[in-house]
mmCIF file as Biopython writes it, N, C-alpha, C and O atoms, coordinates in Angstrom:
data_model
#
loop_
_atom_site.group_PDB
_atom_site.id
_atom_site.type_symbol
_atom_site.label_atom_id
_atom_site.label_alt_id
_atom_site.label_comp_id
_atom_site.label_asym_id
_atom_site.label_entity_id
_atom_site.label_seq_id
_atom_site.pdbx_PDB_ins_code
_atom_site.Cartn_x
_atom_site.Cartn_y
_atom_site.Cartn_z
_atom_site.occupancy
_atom_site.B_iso_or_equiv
_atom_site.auth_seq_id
_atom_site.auth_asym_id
_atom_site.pdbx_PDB_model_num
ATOM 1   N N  . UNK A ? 1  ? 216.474 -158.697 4.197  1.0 0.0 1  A 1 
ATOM 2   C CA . UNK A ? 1  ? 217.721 -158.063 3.863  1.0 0.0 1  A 1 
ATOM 3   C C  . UNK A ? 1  ? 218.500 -158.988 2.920  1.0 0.0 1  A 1 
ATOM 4   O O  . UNK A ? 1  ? 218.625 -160.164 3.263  1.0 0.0 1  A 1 
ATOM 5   N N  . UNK A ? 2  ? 219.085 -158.532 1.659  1.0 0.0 2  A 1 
ATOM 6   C CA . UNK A ? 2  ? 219.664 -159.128 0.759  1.0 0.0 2  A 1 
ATOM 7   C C  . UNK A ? 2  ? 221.304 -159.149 1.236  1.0 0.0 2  A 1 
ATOM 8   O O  . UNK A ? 2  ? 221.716 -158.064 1.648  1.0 0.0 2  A 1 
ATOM 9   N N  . UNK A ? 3  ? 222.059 -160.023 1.224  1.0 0.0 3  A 1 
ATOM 10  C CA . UNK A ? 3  ? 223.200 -160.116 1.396  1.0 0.0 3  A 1 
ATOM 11  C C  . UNK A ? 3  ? 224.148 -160.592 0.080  1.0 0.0 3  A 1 
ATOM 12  O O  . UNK A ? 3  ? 223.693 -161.064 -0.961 1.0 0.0 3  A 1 
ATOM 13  N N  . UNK A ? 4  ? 225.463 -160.372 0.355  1.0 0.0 4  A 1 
ATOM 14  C CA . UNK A ? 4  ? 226.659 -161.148 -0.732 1.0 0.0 4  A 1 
ATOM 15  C C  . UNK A ? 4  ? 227.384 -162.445 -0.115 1.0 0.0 4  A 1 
ATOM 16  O O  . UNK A ? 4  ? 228.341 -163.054 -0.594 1.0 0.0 4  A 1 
ATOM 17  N N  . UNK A ? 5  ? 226.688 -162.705 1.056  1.0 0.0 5  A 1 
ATOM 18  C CA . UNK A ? 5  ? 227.674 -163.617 2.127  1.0 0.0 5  A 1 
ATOM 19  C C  . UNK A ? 5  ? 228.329 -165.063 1.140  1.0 0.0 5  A 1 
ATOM 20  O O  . UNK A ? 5  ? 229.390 -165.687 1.185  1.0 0.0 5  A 1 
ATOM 21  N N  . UNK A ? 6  ? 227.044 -165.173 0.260  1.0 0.0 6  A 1 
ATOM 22  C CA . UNK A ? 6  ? 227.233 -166.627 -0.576 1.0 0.0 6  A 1 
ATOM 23  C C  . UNK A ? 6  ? 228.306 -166.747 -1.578 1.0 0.0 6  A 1 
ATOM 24  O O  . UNK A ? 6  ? 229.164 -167.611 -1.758 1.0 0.0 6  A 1 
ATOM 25  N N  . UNK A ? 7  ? 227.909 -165.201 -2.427 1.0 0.0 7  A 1 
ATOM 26  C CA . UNK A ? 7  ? 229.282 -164.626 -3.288 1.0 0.0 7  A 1 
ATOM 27  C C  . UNK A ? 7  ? 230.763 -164.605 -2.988 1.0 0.0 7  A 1 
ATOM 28  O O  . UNK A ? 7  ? 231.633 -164.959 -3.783 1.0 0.0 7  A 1 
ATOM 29  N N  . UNK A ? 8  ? 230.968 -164.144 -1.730 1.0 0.0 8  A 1 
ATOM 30  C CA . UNK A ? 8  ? 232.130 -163.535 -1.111 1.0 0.0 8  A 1 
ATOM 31  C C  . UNK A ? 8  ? 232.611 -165.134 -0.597 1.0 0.0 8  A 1 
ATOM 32  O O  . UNK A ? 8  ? 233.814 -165.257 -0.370 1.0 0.0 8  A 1 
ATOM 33  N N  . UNK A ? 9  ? 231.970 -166.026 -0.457 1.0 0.0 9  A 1 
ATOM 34  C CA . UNK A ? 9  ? 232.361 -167.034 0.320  1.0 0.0 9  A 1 
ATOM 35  C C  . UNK A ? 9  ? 232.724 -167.569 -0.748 1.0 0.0 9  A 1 
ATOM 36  O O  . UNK A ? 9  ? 233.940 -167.757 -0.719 1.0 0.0 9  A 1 
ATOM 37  N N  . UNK A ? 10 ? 232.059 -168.048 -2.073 1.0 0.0 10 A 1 
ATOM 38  C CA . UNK A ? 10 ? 232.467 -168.721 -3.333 1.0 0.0 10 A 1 
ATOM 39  C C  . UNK A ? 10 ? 233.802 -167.853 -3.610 1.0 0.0 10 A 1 
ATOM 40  O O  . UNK A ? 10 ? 234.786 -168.557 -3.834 1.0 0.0 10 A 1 
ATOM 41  N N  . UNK A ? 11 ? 233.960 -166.853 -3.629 1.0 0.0 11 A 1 
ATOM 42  C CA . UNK A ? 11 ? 234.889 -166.288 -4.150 1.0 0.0 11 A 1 
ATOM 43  C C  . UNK A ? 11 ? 236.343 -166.810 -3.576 1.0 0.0 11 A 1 
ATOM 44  O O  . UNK A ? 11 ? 237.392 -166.800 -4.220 1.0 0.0 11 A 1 
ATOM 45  N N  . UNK A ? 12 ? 236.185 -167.235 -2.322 1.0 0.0 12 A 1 
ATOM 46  C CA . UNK A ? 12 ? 237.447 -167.953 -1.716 1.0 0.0 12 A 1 
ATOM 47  C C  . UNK A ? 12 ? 237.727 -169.075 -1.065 1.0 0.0 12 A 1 
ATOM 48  O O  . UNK A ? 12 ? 238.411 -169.462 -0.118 1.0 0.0 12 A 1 
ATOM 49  N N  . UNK A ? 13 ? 236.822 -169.567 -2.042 1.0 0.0 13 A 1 
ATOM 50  C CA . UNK A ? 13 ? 236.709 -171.208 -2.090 1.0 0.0 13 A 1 
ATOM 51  C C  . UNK A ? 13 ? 236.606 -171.686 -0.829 1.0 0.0 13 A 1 
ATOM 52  O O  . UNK A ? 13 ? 237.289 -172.628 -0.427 1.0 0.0 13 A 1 
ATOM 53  N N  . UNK A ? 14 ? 235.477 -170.874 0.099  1.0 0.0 14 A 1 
ATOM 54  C CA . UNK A ? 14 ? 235.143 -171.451 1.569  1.0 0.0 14 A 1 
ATOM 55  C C  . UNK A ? 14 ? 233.760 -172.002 1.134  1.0 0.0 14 A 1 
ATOM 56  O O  . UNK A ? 14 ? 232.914 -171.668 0.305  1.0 0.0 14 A 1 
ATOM 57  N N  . UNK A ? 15 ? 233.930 -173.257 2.299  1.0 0.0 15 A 1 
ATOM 58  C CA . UNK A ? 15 ? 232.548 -174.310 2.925  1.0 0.0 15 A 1 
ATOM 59  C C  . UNK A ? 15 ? 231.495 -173.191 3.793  1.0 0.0 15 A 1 
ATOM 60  O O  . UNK A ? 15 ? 232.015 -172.218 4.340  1.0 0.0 15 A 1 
ATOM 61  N N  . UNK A ? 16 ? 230.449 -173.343 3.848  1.0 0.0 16 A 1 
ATOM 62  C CA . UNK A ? 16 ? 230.023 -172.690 5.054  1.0 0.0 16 A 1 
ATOM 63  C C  . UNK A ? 16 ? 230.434 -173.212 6.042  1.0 0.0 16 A 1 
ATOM 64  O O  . UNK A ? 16 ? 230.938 -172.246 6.615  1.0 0.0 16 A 1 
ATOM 65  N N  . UNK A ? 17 ? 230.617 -174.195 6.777  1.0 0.0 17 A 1 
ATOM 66  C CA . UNK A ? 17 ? 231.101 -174.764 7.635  1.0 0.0 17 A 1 
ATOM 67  C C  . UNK A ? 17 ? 232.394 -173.923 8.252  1.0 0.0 17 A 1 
ATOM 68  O O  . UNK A ? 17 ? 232.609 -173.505 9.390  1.0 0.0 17 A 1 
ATOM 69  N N  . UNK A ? 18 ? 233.500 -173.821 6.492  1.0 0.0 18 A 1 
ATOM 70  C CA . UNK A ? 18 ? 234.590 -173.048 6.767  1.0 0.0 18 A 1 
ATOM 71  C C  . UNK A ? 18 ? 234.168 -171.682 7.534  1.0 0.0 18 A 1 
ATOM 72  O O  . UNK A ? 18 ? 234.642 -171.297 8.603  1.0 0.0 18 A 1 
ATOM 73  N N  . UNK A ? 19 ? 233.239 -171.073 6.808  1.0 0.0 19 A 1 
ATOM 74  C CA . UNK A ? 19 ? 233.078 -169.943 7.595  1.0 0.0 19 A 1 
ATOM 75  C C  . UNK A ? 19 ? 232.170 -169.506 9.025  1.0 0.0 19 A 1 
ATOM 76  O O  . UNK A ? 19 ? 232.025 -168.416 9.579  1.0 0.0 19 A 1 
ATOM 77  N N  . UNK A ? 20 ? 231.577 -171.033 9.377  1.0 0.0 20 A 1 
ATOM 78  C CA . UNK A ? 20 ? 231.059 -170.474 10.380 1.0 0.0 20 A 1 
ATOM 79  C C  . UNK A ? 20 ? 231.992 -170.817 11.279 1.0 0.0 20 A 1 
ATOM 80  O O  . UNK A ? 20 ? 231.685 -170.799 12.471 1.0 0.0 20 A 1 
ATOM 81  N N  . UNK A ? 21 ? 233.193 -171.162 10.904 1.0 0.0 21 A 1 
ATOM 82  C CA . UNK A ? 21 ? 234.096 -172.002 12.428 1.0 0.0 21 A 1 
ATOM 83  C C  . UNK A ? 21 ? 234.852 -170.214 12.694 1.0 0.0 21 A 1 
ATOM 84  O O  . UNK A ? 21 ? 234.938 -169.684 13.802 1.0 0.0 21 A 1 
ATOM 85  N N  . UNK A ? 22 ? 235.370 -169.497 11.210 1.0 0.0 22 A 1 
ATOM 86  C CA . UNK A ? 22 ? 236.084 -168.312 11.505 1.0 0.0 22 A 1 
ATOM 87  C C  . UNK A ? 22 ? 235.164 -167.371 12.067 1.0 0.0 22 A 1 
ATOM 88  O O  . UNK A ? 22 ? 235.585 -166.372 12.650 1.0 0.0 22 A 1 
ATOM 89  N N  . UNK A ? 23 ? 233.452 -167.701 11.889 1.0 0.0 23 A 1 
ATOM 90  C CA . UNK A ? 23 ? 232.818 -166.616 12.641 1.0 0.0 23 A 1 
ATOM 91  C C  . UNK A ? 23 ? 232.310 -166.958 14.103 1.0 0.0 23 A 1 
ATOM 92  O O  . UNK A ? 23 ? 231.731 -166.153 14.832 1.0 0.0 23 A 1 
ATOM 93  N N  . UNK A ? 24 ? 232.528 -167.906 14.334 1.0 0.0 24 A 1 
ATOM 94  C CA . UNK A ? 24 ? 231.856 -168.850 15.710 1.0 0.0 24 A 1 
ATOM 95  C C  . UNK A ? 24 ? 230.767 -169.245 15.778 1.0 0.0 24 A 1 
ATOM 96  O O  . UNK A ? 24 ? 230.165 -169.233 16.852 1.0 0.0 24 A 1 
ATOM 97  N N  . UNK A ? 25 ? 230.189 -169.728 14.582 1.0 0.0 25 A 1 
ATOM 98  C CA . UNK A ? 25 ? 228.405 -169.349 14.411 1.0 0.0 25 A 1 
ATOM 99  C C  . UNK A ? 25 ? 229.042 -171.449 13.707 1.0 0.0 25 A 1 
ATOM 100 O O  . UNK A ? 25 ? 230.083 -172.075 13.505 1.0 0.0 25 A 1 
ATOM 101 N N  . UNK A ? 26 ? 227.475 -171.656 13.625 1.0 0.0 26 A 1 
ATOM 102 C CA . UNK A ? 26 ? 227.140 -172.948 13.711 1.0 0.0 26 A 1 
ATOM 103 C C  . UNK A ? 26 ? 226.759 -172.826 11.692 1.0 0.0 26 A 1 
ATOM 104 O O  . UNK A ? 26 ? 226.261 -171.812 11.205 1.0 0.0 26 A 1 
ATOM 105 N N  . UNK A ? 27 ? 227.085 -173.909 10.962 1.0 0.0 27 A 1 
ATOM 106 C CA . UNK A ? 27 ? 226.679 -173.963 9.562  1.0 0.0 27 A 1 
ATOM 107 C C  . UNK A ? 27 ? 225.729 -173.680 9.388  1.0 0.0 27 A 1 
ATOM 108 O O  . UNK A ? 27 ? 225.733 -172.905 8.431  1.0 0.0 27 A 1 
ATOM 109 N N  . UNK A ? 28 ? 224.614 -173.861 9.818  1.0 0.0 28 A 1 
ATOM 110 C CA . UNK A ? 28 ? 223.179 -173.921 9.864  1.0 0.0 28 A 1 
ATOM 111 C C  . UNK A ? 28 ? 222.643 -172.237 9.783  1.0 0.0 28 A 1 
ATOM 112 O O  . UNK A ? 28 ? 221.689 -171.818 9.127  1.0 0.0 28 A 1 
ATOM 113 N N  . UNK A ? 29 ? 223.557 -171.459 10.646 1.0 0.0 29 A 1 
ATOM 114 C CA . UNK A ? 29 ? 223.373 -170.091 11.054 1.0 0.0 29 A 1 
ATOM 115 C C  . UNK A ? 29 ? 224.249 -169.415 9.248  1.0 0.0 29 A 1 
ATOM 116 O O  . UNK A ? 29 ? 223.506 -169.048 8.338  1.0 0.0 29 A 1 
ATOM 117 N N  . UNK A ? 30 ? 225.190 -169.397 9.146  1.0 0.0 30 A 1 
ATOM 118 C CA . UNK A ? 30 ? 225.906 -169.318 7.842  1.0 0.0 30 A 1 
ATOM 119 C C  . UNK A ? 30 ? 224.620 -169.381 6.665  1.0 0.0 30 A 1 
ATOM 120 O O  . UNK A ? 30 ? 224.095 -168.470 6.024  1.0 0.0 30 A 1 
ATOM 121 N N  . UNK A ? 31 ? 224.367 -170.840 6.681  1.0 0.0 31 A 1 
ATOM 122 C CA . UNK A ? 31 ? 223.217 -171.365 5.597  1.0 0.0 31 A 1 
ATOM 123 C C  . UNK A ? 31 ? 222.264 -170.094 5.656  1.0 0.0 31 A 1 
ATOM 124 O O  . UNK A ? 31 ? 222.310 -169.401 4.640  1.0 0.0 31 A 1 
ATOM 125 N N  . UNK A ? 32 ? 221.233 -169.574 6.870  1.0 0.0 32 A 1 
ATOM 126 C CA . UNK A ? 32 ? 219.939 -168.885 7.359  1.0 0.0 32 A 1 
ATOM 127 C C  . UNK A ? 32 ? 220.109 -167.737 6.921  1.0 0.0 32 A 1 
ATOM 128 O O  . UNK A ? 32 ? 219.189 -167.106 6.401  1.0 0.0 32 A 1 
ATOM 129 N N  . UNK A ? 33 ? 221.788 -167.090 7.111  1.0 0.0 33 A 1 
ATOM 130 C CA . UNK A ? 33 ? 222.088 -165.901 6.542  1.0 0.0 33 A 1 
ATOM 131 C C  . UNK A ? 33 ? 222.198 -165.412 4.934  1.0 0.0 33 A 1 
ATOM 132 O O  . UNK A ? 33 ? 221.895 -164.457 4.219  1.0 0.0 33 A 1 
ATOM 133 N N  . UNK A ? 34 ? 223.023 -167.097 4.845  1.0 0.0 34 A 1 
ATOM 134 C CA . UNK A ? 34 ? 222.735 -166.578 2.910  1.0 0.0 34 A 1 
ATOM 135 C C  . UNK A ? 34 ? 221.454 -166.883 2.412  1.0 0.0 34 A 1 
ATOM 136 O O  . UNK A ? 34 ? 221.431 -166.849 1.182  1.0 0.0 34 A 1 
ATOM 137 N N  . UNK A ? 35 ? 220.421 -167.158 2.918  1.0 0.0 35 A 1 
ATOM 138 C CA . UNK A ? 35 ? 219.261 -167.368 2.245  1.0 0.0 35 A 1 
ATOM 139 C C  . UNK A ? 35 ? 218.312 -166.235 2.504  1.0 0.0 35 A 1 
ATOM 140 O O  . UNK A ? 35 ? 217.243 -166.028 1.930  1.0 0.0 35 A 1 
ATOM 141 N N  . UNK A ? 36 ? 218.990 -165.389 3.658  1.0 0.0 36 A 1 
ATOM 142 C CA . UNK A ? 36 ? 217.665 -164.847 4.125  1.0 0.0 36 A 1 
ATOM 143 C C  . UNK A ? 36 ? 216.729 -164.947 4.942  1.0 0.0 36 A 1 
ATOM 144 O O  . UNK A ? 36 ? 216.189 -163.929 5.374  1.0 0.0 36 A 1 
ATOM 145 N N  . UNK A ? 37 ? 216.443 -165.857 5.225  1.0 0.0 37 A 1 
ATOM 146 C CA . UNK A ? 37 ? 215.867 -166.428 6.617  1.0 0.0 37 A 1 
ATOM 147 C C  . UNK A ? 37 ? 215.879 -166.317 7.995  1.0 0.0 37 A 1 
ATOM 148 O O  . UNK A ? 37 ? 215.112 -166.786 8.836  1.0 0.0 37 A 1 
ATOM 149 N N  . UNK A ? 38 ? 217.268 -165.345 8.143  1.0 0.0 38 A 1 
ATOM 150 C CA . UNK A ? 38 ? 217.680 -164.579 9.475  1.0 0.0 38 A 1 
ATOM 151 C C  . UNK A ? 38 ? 219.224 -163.632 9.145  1.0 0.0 38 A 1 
ATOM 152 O O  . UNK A ? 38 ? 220.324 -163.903 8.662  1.0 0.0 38 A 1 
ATOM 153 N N  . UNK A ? 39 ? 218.566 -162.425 9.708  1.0 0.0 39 A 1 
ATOM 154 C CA . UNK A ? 39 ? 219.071 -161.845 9.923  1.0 0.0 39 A 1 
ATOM 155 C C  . UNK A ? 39 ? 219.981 -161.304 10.466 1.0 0.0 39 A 1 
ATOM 156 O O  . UNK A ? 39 ? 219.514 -160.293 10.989 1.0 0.0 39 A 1 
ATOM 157 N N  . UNK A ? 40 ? 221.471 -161.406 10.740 1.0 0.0 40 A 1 
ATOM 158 C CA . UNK A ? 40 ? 222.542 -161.304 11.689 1.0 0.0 40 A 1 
ATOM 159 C C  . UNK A ? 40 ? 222.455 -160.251 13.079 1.0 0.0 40 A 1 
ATOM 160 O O  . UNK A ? 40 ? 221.962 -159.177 12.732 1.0 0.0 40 A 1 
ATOM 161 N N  . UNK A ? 41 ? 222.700 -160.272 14.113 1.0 0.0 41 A 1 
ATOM 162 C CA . UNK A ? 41 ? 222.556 -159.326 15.220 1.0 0.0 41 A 1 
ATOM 163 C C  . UNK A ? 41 ? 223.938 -158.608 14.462 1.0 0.0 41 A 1 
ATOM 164 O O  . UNK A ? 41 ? 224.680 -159.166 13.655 1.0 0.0 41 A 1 
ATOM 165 N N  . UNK A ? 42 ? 224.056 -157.050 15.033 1.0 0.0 42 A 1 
ATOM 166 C CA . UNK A ? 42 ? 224.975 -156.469 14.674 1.0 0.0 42 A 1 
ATOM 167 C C  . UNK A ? 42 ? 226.356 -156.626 14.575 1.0 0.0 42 A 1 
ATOM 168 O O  . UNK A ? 42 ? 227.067 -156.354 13.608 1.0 0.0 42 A 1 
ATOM 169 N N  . UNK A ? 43 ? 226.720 -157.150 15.802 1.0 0.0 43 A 1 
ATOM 170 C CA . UNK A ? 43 ? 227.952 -157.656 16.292 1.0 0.0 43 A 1 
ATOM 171 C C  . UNK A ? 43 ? 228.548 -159.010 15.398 1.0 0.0 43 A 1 
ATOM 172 O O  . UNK A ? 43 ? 229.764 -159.196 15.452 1.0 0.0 43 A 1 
ATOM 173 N N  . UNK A ? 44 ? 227.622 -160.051 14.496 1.0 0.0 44 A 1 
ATOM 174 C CA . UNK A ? 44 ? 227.675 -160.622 14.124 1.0 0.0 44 A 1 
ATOM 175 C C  . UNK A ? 44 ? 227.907 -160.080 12.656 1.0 0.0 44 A 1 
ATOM 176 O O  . UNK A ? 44 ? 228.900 -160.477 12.047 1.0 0.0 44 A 1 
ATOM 177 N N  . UNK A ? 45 ? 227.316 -159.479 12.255 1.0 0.0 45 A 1 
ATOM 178 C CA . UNK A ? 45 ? 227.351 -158.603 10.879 1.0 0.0 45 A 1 
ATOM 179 C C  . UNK A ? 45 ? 228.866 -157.782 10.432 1.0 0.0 45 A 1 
ATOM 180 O O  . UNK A ? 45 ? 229.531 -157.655 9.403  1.0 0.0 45 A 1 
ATOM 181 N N  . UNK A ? 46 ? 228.977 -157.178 12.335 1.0 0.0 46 A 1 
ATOM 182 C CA . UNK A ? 46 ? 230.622 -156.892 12.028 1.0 0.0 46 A 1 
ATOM 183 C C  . UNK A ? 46 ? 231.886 -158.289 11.679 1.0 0.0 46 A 1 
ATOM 184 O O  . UNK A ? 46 ? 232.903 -158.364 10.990 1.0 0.0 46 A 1 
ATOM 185 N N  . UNK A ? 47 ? 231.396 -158.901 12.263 1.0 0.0 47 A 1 
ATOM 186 C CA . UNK A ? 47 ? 232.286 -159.928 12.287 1.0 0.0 47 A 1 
ATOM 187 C C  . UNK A ? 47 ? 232.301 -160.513 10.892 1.0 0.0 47 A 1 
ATOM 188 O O  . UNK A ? 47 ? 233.332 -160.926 10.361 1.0 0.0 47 A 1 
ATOM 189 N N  . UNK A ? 48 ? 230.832 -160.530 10.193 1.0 0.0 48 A 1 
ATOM 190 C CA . UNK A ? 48 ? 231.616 -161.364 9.166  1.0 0.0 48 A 1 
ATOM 191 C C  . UNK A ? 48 ? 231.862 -160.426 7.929  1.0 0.0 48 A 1 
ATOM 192 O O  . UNK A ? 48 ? 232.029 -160.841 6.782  1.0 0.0 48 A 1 
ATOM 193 N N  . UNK A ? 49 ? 231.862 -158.833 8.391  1.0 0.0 49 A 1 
ATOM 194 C CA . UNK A ? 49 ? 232.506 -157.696 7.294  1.0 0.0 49 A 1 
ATOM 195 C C  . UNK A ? 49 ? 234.103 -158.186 7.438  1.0 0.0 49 A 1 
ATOM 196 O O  . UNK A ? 49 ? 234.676 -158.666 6.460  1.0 0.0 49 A 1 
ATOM 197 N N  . UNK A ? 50 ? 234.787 -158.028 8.739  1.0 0.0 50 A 1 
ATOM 198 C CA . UNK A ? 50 ? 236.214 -158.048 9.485  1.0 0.0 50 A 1 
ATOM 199 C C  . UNK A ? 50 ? 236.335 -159.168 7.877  1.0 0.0 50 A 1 
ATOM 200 O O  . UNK A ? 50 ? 236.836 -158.984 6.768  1.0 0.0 50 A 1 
ATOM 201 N N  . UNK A ? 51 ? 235.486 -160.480 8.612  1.0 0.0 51 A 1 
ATOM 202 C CA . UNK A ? 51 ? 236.150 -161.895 8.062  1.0 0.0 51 A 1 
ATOM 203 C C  . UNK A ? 51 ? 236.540 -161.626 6.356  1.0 0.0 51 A 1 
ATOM 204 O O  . UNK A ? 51 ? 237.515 -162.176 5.845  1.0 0.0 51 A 1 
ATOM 205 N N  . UNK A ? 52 ? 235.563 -160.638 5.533  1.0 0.0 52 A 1 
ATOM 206 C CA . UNK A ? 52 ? 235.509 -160.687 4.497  1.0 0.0 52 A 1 
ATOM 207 C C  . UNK A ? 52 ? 236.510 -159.203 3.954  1.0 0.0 52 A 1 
ATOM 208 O O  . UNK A ? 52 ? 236.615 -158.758 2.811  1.0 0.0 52 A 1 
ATOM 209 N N  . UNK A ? 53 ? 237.141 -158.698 5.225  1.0 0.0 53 A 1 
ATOM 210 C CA . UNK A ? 53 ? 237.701 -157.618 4.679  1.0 0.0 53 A 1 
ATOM 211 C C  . UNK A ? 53 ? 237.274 -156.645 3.877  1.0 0.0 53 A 1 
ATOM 212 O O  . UNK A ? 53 ? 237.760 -156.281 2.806  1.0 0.0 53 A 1 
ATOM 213 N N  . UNK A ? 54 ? 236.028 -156.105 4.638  1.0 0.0 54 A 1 
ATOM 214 C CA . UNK A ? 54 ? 235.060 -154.846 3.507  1.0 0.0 54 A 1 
ATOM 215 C C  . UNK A ? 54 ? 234.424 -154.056 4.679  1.0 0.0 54 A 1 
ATOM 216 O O  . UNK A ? 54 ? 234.937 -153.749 5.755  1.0 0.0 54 A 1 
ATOM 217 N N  . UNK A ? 55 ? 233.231 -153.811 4.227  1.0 0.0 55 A 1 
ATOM 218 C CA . UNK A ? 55 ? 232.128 -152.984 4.908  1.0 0.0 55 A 1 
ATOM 219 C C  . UNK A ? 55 ? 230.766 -153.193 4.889  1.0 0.0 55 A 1 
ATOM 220 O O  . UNK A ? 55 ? 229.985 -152.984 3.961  1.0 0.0 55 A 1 
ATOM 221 N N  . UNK A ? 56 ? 230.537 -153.645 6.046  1.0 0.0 56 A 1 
ATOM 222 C CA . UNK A ? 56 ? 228.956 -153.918 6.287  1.0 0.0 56 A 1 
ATOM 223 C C  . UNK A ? 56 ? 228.054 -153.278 4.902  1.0 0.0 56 A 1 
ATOM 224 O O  . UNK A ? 56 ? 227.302 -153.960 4.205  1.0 0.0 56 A 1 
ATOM 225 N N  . UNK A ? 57 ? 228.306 -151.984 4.734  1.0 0.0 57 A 1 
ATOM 226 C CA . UNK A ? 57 ? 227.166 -151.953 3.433  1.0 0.0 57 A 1 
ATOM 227 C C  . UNK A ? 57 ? 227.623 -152.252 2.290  1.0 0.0 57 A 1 
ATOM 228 O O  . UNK A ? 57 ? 227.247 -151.641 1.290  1.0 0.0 57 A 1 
ATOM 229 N N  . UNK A ? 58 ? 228.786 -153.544 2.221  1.0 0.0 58 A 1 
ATOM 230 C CA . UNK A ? 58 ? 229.387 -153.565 0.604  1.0 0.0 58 A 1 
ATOM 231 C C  . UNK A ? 58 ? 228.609 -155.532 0.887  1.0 0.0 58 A 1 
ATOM 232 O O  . UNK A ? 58 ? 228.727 -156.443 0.067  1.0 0.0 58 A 1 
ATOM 233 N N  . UNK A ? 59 ? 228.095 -155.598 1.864  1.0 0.0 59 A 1 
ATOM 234 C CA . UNK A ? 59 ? 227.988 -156.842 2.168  1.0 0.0 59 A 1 
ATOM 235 C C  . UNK A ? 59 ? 226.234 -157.139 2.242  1.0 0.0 59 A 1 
ATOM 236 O O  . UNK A ? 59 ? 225.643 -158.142 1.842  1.0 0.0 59 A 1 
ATOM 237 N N  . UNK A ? 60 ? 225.884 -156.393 2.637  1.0 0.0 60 A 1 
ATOM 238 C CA . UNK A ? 60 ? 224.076 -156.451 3.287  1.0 0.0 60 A 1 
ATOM 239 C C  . UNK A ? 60 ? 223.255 -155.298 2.565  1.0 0.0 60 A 1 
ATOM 240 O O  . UNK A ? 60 ? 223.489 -154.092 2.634  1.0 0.0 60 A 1 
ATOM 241 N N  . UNK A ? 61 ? 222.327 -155.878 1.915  1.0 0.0 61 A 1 
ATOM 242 C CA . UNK A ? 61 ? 221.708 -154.228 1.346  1.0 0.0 61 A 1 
ATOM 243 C C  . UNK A ? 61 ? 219.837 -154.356 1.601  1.0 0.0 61 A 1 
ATOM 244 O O  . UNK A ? 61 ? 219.226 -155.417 1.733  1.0 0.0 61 A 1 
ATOM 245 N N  . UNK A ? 62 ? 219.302 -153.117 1.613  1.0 0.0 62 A 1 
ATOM 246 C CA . UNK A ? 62 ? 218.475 -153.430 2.272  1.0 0.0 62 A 1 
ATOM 247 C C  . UNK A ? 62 ? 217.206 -153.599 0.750  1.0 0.0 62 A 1 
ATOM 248 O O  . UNK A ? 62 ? 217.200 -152.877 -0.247 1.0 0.0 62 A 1 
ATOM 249 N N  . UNK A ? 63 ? 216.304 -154.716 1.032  1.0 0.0 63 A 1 
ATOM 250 C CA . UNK A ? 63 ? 215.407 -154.813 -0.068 1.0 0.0 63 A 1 
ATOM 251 C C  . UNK A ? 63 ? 214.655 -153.942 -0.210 1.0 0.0 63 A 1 
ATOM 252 O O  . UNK A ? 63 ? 213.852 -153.965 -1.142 1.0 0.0 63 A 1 
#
């Protein structure tokens, strides 16, 4: 699954770090997501639409 998580985060001059503290998730988990490497559980996916103020499909698209 292709994501914007990396985009949206540059866009407001957040660390991953920054954003895994507002999502409760560990940097490492942040990092896995913008690369691709794992996939968010749902509940997690909402959370970081909320964080980014959009919609799950303006955020995650499927390859």
């Amino acid at each position: 699954m292709k994501n914007r998580i990396r985009e949206l985060r540059a866009e407001r001059g957040w660390s991953q770090a920054a954003l895994a503290e507002r999502l409760d998730v560990s940097r490492q988990t942040v990092n896995a997501i913008e690369t691709g490497r794992y996939d968010p559980s749902l509940p997690l996916a909402f959370a970081i639409a909320r964080v980014f103020g959009t919609a799950i499909e303006s955020i995650f698209q499927e390859e």
